[in-house]
N, C-alpha and C positions, 0 to 999 in steps of 0.2 A: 477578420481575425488578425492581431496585432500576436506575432511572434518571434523571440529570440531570448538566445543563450541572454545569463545575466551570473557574472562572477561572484562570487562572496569568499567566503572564508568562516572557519571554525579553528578555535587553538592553533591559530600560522598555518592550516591546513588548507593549500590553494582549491576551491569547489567551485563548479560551471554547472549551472541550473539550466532547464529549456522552461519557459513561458509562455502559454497561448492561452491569452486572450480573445472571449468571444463575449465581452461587457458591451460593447458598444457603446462606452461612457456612462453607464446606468452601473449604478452598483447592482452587484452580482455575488453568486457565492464562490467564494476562495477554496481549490481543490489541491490539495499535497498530491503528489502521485509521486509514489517511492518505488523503487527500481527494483529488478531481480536481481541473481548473485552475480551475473556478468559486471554491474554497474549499469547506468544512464545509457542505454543503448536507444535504436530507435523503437523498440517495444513500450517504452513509455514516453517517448517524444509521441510516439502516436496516439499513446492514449490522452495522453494532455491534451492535442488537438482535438477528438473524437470530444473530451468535455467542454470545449469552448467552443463547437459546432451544435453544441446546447445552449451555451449562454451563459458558462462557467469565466472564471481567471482559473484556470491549473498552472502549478509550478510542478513539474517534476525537477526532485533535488535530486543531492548527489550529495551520499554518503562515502565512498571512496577517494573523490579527487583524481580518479581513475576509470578506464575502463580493462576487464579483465580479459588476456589472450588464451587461455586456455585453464581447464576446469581445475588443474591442479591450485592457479594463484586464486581463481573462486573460493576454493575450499580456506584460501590463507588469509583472505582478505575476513570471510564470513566469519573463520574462528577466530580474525582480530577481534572484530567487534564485539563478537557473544561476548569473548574472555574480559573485555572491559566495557559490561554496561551504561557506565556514565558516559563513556564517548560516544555511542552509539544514541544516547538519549539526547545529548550537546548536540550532535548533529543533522539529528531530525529537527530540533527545537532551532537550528540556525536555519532550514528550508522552511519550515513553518516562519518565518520572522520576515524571510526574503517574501512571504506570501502576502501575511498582512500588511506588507508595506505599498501591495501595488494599489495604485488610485481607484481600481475598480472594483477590490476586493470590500462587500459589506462584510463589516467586524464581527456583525452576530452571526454569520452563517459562513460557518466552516468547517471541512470535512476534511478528511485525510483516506486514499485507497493505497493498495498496494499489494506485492505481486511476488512471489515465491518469497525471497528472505526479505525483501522488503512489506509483506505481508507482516511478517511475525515484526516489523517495525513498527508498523501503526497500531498493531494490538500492545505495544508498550506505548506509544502513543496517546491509546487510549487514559493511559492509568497516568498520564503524566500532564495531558492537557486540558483538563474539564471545559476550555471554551470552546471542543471540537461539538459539533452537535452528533456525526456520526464517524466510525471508520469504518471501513471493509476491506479484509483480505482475501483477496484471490489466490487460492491455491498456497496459502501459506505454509512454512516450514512449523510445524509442532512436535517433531519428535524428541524435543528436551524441556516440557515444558514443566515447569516445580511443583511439587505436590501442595502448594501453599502460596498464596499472594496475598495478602488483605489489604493490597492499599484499593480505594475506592474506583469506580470505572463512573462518569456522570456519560458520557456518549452511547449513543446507540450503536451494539458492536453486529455488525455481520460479516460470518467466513461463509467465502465459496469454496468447498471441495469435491473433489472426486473421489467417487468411491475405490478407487483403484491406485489412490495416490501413496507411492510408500513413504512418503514424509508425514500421511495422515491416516495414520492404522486407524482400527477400532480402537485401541485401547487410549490412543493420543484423546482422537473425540473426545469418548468418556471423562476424561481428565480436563480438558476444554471446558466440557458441561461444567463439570464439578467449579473449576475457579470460577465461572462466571457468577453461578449460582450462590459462591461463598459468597460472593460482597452484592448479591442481588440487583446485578447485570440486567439491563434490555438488553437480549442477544438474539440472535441469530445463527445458528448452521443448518446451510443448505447442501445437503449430498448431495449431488449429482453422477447417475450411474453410467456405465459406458466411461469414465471419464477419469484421469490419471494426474499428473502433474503438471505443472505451467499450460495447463489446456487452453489460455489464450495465445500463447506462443505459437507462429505459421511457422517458425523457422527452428524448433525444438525438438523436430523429429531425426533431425540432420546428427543430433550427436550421438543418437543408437542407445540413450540409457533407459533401462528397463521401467516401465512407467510413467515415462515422462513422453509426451504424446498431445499434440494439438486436437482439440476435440472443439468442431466449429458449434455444435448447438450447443454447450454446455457455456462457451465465452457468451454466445447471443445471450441466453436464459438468465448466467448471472448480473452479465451486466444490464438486462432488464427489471433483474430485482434490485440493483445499486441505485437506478435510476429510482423506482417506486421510494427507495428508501432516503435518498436525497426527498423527493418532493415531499413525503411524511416529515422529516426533521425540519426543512429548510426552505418548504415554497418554492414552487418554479421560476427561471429567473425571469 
């Protein structure tokens, strides 16, 4: 496995990506892994590795240019982005570019996952990149999501949640349903019970916030369905 940081930029905006590769010089499928609200911490440096110990190229990007020291600049960094979608879409779309440039990445097979606010990234992802074949969010942020979207989704969408997650009530779901179904979506939501927010997160129990709780069979289970759903979209590598 060939890994390391790789510099880019978006709008003058200095970004440090991590890269693991597990191609083996074989084209492979090209994996985005987009971060939680801390920024690029080592929760998705790991998971990048975990996909290239499959046989993936993963890039986790980095939408901040930062990493966040406490939940108050989270919450500043996140409602930057919300409040101006085009940056938030420029900057996925600059991690995605850093992906298909690497030599191992095959161009037709490309996926995007992601992981508390970086979850609700690739589900804009979806609607923004038709070459992806699939995304999936883990434990994504949906609690503002618009009664309406009609721009088109071509990737196969699937959200991991817990039923316990307060960023994903019942009524968020519902509404989930709803836009997928507008523009007649392949999707996927998988509850998962016992199981609250960032449940792949080991180190998310430490902050004390209510629902947010590492849940080890819930991270196994989905990311067994992520797997099944790469090999249906994309062939094994």
């Amino acid at each position: 496995m060939d890994t390391r940081d790789i510099a880019y930029d978006c709008d003058g905006v200095a970004l440090t990506g991590y890269l693991a590769d597990g191609s083996g010089g074989k084209p492979a499928p090209g994996i985005v892994v987009c971060h939680q609200g801390m920024g690029l911490t080592e929760h998705a440096r790991e998971r990048a590795r975990m996909l290239a110990e499959l046989g993936h190229v993963a890039f986790a990007l980095d939408m901040y240019g930062q990493v966040a020291t406490s939940l108050e600049q989270v919450r500043s960094l996140i409602g930057a982005m919300l409040a101006d979608p085009a940056v938030l879409r420029r900057r996925a779309a600059a991690g995605l570019d850093v992906l298909k440039a690497q030599p191992g990445v095959a161009p037709d097979r490309l996926a995007a996952i992601g992981y508390c606010f970086g979850g609700r990234v690739v589900l804009e992802m979806a609607r923004c990149h038709p070459e992806l074949a699939c995304v999936v969010a883990f434990h994504p942020g949906m609690d503002h999501l618009p009664e309406h979207d009609a721009r088109p989704i071509r990737p196969r969408v699937m959200v991991c949640a817990g039923v316990h997650d307060p960023l994903i009530p019942p009524a968020a779901r519902e509404r989930f349903i709803a836009l997928m179904n507008e523009v007649q979506a392949d999707w996927q939501l998988l509850t998962y019970g016992n199981a609250g927010h960032s449940f792949t997160d080991r180190t998310v129990d430490a902050l004390g916030m209510a629902g947010f709780f590492h849940h080890a069979p819930t991270d196994r289970r989905s990311w067994a369905a992520m797997r099944d759903l790469f090999d249906e979209t994309m062939g094994r590598p």
